[in-house]
C-alpha positions as a Python dict, from the first residue, in 0.01 Angstrom:
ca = {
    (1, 'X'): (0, 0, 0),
    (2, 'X'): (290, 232, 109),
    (3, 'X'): (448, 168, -221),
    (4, 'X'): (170, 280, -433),
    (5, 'X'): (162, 632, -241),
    (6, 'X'): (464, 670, -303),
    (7, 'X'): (439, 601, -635),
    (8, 'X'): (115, 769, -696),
    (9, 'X'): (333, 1093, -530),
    (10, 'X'): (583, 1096, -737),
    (11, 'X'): (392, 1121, -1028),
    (12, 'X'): (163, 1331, -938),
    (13, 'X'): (540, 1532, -858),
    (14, 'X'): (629, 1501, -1231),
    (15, 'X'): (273, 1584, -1338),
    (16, 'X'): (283, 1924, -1161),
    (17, 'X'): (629, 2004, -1274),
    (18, 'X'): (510, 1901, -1682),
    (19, 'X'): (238, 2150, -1607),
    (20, 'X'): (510, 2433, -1512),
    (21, 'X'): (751, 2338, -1846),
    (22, 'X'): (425, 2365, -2021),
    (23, 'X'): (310, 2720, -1911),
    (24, 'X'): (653, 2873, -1888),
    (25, 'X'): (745, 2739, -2213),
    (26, 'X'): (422, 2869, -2392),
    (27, 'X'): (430, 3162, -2186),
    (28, 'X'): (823, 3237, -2373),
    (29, 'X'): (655, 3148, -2689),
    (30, 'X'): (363, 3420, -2682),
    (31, 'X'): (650, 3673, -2577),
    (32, 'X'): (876, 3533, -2868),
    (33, 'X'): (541, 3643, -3084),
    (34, 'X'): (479, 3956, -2899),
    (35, 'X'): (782, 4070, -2979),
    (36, 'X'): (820, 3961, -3351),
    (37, 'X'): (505, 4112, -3427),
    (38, 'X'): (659, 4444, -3252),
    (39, 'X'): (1012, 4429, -3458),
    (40, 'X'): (795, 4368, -3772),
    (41, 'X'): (584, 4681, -3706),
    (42, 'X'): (869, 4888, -3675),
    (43, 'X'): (1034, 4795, -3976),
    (44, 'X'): (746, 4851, -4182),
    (45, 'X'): (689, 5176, -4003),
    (46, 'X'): (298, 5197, -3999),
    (47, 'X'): (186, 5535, -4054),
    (48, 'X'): (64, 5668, -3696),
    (49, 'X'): (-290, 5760, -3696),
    (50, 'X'): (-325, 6156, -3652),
    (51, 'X'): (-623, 6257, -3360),
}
């Protein structure tokens, strides 16, 4: 019985920590788009709207 708590732990352990890789590494790749889409906007240098 022990054995499968500790089992059943230690993947839950590795499930939490594939969670975190997952959101930091899909947080990194919105940023990565964020900022593409920013460089690309300043080399084609919209045209600013004038109020």
């Amino acid at each position: 019985m022990l054995f499968f708590l500790q089992l059943a732990n230690e993947i839950f352990k590795i499930e939490i920590y594939f969670c975190q890789y997952v959101l930091s590494e899909s947080k990194h790749y919105i940023e990565d788009k964020i900022r593409v889409n920013v460089s690309n906007k300043r080399n084609l240098k919209i045209p600013k709207c004038k109020r």
